[in-house]
C-alpha positions as CSV (number, residue, x, y, z in Angstrom):
1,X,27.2,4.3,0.9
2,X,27.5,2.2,3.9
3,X,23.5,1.4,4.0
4,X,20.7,2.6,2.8
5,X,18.8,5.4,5.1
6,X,15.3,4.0,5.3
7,X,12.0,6.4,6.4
8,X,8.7,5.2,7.4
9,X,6.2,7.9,6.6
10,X,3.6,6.2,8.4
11,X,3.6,3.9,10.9
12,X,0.3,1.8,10.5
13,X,-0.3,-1.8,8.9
14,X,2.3,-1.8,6.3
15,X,4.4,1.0,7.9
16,X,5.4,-1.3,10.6
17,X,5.6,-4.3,8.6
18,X,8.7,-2.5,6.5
19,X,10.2,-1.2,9.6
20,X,10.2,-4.9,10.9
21,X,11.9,-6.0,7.3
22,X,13.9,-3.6,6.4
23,X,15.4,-3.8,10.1
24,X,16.1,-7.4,8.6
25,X,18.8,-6.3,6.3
26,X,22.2,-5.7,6.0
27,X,22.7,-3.2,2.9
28,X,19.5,-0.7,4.8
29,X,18.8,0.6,8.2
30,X,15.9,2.7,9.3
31,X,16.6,6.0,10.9
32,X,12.8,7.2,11.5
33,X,9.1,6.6,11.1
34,X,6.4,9.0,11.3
35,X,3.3,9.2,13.6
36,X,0.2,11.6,13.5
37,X,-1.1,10.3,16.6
38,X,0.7,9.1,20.1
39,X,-1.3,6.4,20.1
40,X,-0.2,2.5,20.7
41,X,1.8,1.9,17.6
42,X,3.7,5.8,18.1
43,X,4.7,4.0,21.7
44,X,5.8,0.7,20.2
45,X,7.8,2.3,17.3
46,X,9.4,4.1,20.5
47,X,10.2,1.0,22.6
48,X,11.8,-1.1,19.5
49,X,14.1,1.7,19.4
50,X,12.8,3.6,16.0
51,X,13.2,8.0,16.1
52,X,9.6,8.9,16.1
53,X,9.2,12.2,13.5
54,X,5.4,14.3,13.8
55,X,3.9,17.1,12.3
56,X,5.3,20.4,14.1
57,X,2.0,21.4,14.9
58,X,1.5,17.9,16.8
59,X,4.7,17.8,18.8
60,X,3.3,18.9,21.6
61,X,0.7,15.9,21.8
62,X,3.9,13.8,22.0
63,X,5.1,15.4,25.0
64,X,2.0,14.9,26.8
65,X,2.0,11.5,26.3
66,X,5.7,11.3,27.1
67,X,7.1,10.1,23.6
68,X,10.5,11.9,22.4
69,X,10.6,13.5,19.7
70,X,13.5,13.4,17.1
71,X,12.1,16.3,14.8
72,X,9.5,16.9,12.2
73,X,8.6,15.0,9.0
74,X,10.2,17.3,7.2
75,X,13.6,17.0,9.3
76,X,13.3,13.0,8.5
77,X,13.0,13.1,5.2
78,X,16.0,15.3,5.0
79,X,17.8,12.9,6.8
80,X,16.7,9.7,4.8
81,X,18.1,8.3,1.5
82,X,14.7,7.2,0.6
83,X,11.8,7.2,2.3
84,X,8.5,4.3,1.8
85,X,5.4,6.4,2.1
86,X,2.9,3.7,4.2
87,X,0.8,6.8,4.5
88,X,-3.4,6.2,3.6
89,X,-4.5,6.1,0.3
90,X,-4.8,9.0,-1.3
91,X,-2.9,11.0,1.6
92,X,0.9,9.9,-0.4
93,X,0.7,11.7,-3.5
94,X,0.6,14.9,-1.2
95,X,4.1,13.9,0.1
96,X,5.9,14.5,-2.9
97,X,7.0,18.0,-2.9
98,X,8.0,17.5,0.5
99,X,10.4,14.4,-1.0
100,X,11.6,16.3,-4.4
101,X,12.4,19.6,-2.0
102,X,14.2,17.1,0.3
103,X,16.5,15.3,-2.9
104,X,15.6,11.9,-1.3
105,X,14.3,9.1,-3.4
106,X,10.6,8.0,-2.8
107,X,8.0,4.5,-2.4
108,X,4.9,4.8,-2.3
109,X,2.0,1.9,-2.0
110,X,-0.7,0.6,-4.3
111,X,-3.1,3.3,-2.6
112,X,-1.7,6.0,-4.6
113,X,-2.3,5.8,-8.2
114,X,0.2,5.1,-11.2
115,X,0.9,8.5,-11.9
116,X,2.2,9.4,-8.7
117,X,5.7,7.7,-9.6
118,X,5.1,7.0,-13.2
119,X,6.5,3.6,-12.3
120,X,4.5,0.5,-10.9
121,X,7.1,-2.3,-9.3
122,X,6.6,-6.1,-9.0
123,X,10.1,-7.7,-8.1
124,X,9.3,-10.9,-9.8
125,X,8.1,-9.0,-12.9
126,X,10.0,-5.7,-13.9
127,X,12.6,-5.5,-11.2
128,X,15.2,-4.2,-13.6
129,X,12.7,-1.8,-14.6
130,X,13.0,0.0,-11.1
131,X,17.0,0.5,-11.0
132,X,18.2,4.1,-10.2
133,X,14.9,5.2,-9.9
134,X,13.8,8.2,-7.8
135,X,10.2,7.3,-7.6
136,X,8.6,4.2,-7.4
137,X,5.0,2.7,-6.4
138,X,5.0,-1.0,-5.0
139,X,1.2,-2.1,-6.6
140,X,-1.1,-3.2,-3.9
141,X,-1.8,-6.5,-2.1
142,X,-4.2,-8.3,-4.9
143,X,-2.0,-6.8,-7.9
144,X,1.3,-8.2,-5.8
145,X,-0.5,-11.3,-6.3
146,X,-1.6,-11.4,-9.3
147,X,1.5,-10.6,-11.2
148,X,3.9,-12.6,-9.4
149,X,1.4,-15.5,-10.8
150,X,0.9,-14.5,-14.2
151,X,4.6,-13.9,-14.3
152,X,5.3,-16.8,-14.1
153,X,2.6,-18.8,-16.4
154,X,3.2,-16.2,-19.4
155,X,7.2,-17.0,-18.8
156,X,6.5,-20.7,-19.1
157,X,2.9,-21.4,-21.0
158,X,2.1,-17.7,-22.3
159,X,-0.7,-16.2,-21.2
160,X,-3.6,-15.1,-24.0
161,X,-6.3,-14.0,-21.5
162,X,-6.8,-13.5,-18.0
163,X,-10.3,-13.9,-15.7
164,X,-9.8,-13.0,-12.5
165,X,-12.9,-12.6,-9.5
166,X,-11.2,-11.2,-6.3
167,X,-13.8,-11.7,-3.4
168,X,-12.1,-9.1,-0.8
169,X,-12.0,-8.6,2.7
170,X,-14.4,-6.1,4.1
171,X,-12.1,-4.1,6.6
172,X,-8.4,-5.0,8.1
173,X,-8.8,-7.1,11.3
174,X,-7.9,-4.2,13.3
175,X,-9.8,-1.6,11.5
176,X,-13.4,-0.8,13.8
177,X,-14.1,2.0,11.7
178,X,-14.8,0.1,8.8
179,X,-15.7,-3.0,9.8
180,X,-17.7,-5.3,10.6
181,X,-20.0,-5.6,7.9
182,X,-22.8,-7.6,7.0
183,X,-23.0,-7.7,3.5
184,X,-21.9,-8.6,0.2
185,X,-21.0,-5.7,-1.5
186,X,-20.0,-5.7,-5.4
187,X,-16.8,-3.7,-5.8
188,X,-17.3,-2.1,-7.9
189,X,-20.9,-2.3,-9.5
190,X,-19.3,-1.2,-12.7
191,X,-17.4,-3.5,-14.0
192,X,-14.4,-4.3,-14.8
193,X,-12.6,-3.6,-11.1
194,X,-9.3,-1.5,-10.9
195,X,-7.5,-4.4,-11.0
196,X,-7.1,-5.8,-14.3
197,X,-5.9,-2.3,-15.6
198,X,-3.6,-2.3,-12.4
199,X,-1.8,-5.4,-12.9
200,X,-1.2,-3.7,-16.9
201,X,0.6,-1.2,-15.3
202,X,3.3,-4.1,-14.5
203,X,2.8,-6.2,-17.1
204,X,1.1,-4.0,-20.1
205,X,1.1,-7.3,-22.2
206,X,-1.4,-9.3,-20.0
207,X,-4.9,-9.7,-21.2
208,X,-7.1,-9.4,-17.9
209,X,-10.3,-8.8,-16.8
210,X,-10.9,-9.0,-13.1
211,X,-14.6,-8.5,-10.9
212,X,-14.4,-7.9,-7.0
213,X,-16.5,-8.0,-4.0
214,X,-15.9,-7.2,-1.0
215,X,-17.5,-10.1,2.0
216,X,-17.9,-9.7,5.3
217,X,-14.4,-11.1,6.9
218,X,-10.9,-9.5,7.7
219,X,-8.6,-12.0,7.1
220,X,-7.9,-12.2,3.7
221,X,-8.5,-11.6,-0.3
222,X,-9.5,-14.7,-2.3
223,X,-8.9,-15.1,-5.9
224,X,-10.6,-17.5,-7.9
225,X,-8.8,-17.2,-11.8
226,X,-9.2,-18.6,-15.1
227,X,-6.5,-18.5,-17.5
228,X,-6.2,-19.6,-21.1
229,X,-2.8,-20.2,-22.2
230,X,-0.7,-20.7,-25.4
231,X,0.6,-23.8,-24.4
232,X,-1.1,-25.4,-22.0
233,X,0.6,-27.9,-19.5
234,X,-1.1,-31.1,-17.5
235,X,-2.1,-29.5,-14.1
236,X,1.1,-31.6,-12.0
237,X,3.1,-29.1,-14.4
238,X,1.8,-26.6,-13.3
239,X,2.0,-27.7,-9.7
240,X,6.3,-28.1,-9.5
241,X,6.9,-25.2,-11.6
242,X,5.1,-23.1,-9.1
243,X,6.4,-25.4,-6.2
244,X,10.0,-23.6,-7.6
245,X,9.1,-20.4,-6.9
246,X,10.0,-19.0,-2.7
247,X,6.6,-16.0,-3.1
248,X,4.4,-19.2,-3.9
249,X,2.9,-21.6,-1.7
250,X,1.2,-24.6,-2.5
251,X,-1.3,-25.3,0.3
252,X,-2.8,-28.7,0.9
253,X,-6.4,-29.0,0.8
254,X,-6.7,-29.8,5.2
255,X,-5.9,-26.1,4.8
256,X,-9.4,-25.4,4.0
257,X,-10.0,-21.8,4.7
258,X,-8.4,-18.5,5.2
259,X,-8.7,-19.1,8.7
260,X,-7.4,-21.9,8.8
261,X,-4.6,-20.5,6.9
262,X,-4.3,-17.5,9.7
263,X,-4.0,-20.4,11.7
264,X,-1.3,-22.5,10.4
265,X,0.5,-19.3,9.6
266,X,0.7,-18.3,13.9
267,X,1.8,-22.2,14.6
268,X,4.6,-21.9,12.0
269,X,5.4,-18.6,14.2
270,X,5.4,-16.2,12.0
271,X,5.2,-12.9,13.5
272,X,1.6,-11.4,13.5
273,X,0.9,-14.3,11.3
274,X,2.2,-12.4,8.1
275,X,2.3,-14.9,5.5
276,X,4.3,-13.1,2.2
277,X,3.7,-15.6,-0.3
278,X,0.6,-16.0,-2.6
279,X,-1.6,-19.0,-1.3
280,X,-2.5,-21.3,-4.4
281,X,-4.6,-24.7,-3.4
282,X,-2.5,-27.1,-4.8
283,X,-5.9,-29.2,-5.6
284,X,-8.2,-26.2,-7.1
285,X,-5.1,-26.1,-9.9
286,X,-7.1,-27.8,-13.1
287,X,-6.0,-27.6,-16.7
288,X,-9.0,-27.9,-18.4
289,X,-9.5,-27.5,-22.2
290,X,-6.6,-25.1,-22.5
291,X,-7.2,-23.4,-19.4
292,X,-6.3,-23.3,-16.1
293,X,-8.1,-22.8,-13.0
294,X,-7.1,-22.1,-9.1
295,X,-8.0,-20.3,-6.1
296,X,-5.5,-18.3,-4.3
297,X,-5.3,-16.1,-1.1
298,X,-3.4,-13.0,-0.4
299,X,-2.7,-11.9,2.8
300,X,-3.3,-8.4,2.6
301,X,-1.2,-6.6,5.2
302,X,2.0,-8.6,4.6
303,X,2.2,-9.5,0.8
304,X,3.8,-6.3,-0.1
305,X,6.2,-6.3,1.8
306,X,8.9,-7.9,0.5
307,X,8.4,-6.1,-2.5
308,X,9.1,-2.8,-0.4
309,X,12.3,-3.8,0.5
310,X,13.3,-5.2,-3.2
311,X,12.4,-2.1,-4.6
312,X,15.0,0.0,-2.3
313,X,18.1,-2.3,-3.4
314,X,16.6,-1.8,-7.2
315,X,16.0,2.1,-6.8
316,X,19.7,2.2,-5.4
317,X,21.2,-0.2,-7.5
318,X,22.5,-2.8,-4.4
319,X,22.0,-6.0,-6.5
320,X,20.5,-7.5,-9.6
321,X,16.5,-9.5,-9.1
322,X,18.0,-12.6,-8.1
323,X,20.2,-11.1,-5.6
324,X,17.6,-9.2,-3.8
325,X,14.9,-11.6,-3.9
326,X,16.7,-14.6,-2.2
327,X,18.4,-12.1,0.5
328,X,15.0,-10.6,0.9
329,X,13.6,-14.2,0.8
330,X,16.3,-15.7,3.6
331,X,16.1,-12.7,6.0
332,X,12.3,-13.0,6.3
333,X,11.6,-16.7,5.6
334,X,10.0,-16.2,2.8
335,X,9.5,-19.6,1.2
336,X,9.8,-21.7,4.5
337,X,5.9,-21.7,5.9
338,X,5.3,-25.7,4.6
């Protein structure tokens, strides 16, 4: 196998995203994505060169709108070594007779749940776990996040219990259906949130709890954690051994805000200001009595996607963690926003 044959099944916020990376690399190419619609992003796949692949019954909406065609999402999948299913939540799982009748391999996002794959991926946490796999979910943005830190305190301190509130954003900024809000909405009411037992999924060992509410902004999720550890460190310990790792950045406190964040993120030129790495305060880190406390953002359309692309050089055995990460890592400038 020359490259990997990469399928988009949905061409939307993360769709595009893993087009853009895995168009990045030199062990995968991508030979289709998929559109519902001919909207705008149908007719941007189309100009940066991508085969655009419908629903037969929607081909001739394409037409009309002057889009080629290159076949249905049937004929792509047929065509793909693997395809990443960027598809809604919920809409994925529905895929996956279509990708067992076709014999290729499958991703799906955190949307869908566990099951769907019977395989939850984090390339910083259970990479190895993921080679020769036929089916595999990438977790979503705020588990992403959360196990690529915990990860990395339980390797180095050991982690006895986890606190985690995840104040999330209301809508995407270019969602108008479900946003804008004005309100604080607990998410959910019952408690805890989905995303303690998600981030077990990864790391089964972990003893976390998480709350979540969602706020009225679109920029970004905001963490705000407490963890008690086995051996706990001074909090300038904590600061270079997370310094060390490319998915982390430590942010200086005149970053004071998400927007602000958003902000630096477009002057570094990064395209659509996708920042990929977790965003820990380097001040808010505080051991205190055994425990450590932070805040941290996660970009929400862009986090997962380096894991998207690690996951296809695991499923297809291309490389071991460490090999994937840093090519991932220097393809996308991962670790080079400061």
């Amino acid at each position: 196998m020359d490259k990997v044959k990469v399928a988009i099944n949905g061409y939307g916020t993360i769709g595009k995203r893993v087009a853009d990376a895995v168009s990045l690399q030199d062990d995968m190419e991508i030979i289709g994505v998929s559109k519902t619609r001919p909207n705008f992003e149908a007719k941007l796949a189309s100009k940066r060169g991508f085969s655009l692949y419908v629903p037969e019954d929607r081909i001739p909406a394409f037409e009309e709108a002057e889009l080629e065609v290159a076949g249905t999402i049937e004929d792509m999948c047929r065509e793909a070594d693997v395809v990443v299913d960027a598809t809604p939540g919920g809409i994925g799982v529905q895929y996956k007779e279509l990708y067992e009748r076709s014999g290729c391999k499958a991703i799906w996002q955190g949307g869908e749940k566990h099951d769907v794959a019977g395989f939850s991926f984090n390339a910083l946490s259970n990479y190895d776990g993921a080679l020769g796999r036929k089916f595999v979910r990438v977790v979503s943005c705020n588990t992403t996040a959360l196990c690529r830190l915990l990860y990395l305190l339980d390797k180095e301190y050991g982690v006895k219990k986890v606190r985690a509130v995840l104040m999330r954003r209301g809508a995407d900024p270019g969602d108008s259906k479900s946003g804008p809000i004005n309100a604080i909405i607990p998410n959910p009411i019952t408690l805890p949130s989905h995303h303690g037992p998600d981030v077990k999924t990864v790391l089964p060992h972990i003893n976390i709890t998480t709350l979540a509410a969602k706020l009225s902004t679109t920029l970004m999720h905001m963490h705000t954690l407490n963890v008690e550890l086995s051996s706990p460190p001074a909090s300038d310990d904590v600061r270079d051994m997370l310094s060390k790792e490319p998915r982390i950045f430590l942010a200086t406190s005149d970053l004071k805000s998400t927007a602000e964040l958003v902000e630096f993120a477009r002057d570094a030129d990064r395209p659509r200001y996708d920042i990929w790495e977790n965003i820990v305060w380097s001040d808010s880190i505080t051991v205190e009595d055994g425990e450590l406390y932070l805040f941290m953002a996660v970009h929400q359309e862009a986090i997962v996607i380096p894991e998207n692309v690690d996951a296809i050089r695991a499923m297809f055995e291309l490389s071991d963690k460490e090999g994937s990460m840093k090519k991932t890592n220097e393809s996308m400038g991962i670790g080079k926003l400061g």
